[in-house]
VOGU-3710 file (C-alpha; in Angstrom, 3 decimals, decimal comma):
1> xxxxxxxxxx> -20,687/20,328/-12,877  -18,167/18,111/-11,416  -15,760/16,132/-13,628  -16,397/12,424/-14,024  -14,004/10,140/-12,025  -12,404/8,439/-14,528  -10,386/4,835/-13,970  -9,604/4,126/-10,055  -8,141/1,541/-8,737  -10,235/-1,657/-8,515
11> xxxxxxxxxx> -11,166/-0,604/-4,533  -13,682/-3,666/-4,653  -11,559/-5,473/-2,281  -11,547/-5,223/1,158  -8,551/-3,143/2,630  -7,834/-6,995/4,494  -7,640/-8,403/1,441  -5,664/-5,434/0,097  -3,054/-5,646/3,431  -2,223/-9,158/2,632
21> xxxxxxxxxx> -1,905/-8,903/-1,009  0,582/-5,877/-0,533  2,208/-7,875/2,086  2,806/-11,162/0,151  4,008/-9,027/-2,506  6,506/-6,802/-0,206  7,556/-10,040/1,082  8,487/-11,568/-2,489  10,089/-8,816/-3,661  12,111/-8,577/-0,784
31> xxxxxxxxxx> 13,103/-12,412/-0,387  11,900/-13,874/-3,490  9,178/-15,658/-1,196  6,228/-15,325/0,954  5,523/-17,790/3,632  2,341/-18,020/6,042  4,643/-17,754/8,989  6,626/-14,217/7,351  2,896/-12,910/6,653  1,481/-13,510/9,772
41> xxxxxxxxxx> 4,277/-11,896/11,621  4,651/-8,964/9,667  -0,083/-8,366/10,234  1,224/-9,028/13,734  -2,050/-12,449/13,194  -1,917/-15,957/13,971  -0,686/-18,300/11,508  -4,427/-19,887/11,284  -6,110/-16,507/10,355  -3,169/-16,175/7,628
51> xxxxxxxxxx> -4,217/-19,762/5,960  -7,548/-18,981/6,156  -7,545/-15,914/4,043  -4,795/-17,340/2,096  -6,937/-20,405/0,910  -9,069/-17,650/0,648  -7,761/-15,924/-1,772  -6,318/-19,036/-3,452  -10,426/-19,655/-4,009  -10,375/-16,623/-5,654
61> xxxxxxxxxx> -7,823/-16,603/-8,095  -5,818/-13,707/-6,461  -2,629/-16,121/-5,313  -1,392/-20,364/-5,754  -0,904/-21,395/-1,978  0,967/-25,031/-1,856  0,683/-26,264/1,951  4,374/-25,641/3,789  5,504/-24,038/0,349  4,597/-20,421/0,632
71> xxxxxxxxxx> 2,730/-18,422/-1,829  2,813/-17,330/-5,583  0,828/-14,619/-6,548  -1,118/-14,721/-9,942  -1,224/-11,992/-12,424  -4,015/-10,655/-10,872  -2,861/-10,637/-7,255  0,851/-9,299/-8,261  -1,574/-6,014/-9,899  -3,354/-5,645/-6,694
81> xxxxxxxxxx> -0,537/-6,012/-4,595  2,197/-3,260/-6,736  -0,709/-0,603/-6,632  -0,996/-1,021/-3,166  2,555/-1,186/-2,530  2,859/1,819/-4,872  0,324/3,710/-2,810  1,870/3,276/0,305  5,342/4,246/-0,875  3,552/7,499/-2,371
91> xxxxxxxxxx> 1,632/8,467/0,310  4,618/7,756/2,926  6,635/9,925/1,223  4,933/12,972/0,507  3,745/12,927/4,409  7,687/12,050/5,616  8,194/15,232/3,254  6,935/17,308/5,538  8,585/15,778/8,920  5,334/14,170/10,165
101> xxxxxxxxxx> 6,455/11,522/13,048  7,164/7,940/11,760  4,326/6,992/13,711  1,757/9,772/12,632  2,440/8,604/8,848  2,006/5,090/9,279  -1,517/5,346/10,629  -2,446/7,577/8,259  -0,884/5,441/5,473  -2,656/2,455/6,816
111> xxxxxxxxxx> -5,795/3,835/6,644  -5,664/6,387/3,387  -3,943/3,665/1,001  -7,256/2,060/0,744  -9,407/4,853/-0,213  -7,557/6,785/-2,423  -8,311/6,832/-6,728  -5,380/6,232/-9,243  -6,032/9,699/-10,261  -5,776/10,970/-6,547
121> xxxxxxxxxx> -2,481/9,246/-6,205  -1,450/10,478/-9,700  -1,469/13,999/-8,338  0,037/12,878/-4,833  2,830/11,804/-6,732  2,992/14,907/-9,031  3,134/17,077/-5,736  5,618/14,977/-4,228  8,483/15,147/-6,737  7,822/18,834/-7,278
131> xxxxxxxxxx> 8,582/19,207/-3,365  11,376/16,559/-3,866  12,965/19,094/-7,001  12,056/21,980/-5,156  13,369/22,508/-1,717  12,955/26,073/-1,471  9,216/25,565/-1,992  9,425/22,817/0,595  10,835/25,327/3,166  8,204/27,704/2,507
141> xxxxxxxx> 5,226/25,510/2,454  7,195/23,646/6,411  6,968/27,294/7,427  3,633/27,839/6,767  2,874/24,581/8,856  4,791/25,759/11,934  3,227/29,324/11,886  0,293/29,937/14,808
//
């Protein structure tokens, strides 16, 4: 019988709403701020799709958005946004790890962050420092991934 999943990350948000939390929170802890123009270039969107899912998300308690401010996130929001910022950092490691294009990982990032269980990530990040300590094992397992 399979174990029971235990606690995951929250994963009722859409992996939109998830891209601009982690953004906005990149973006402050980067430059202390987050402004509709700095969000919208970094999604590669127009400014009006970025106020729309930032009043959005204003509506639902995830961020304060003051008109030609910028954007605070709320407790709630700043949670959201580290775990998916945390995920990302994970998974683009343990994939750069293994010499994976910069290309191949960020497509792959963008589209596993979203989908993957606190406990998943838990071991991603287990395997990662062990490979990080380890770089004999490292070798071995790159070998492996070159052979025919």
């Amino acid at each position: 019988m399979p174990a029971k999943r235990k606690e995951t990350t929250a994963h009722v948000h859409s992996p939109a709403i998830e891209d601009y939390l982690e953004q906005i929170h990149n973006l402050i802890e980067g430059k202390g701020y987050a402004r509709v123009v700095d969000i919208a270039q970094n999604l590669s969107i127009s400014q009006a799709s970025v106020t729309n899912m930032i009043q959005k998300l204003d509506a639902e308690g995830y961020l304060v958005y003051e008109r030609y401010r910028g954007v605070v996130l709320t407790e709630e929001g700043r949670k959201i946004g580290q775990e998916i910022a945390r995920r990302h950092e994970v998974l683009t490691r343990l994939l750069s790890t293994f010499g994976l294009d910069a290309e191949t990982v960020h497509h792959d990032v963008e589209g596993m962050e979203h989908h993957i269980s606190r406990q998943t990530l838990d071991v991603l990040t287990l395997l990662m420092e062990e490979l990080e300590g380890n770089p004999d094992l490292l070798k071995k397992l790159k070998r492996k991934m070159t052979r025919p």
